[in-house]
C-alpha positions as CSV (number, residue, x, y, z in Angstrom):
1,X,-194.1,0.4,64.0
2,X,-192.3,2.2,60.9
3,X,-188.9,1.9,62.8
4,X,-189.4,-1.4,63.8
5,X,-189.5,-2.3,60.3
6,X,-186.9,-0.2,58.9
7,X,-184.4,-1.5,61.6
8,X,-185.8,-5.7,60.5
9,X,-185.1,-4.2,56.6
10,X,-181.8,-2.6,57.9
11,X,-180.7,-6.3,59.9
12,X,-182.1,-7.8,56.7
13,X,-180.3,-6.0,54.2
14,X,-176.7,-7.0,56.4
15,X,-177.6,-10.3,56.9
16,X,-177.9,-10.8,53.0
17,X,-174.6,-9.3,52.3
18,X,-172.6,-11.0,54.4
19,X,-174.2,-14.2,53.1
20,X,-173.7,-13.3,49.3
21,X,-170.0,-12.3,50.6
22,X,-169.8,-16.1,52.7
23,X,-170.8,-17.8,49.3
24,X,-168.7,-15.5,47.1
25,X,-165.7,-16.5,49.1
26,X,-166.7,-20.0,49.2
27,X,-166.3,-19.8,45.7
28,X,-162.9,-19.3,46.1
29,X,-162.0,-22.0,48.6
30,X,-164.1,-24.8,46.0
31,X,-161.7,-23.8,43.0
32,X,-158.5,-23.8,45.1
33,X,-159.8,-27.3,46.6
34,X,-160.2,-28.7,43.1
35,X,-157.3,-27.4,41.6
36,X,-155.0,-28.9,44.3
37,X,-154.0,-25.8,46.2
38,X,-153.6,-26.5,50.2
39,X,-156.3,-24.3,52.3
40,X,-155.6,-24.4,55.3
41,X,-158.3,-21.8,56.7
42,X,-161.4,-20.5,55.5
43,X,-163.0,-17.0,56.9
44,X,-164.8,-14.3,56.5
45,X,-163.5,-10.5,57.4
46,X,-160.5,-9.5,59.2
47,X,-161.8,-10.4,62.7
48,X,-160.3,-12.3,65.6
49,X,-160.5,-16.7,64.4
50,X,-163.9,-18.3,66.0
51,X,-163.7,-21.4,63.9
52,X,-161.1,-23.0,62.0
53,X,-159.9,-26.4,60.5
């Protein structure tokens, strides 16, 4: 039982990172939208492209 909860804190703990990190770049891609700057893609990490427009 004590594992299975460490491991749903551990998921937890990287789920909520990678959000705050999705919204802190998000961020970026609002100001460069509103300040006229062309954006032509919007991702997170340095991964292979899943979804782009």
């Amino acid at each position: 039982m004590q594992l299975t909860m460490q491991l749903i804190g551990v998921l937890a703990f990287i789920v909520a990172l990678l959000l705050s990190v999705m919204v802190h770049e998000f961020g970026h891609f609002i100001t460069a939208r509103k300040f006229g700057m062309k954006v032509s893609e919007f991702f997170l990490g340095f991964g292979t492209r899943i979804w782009s427009t």
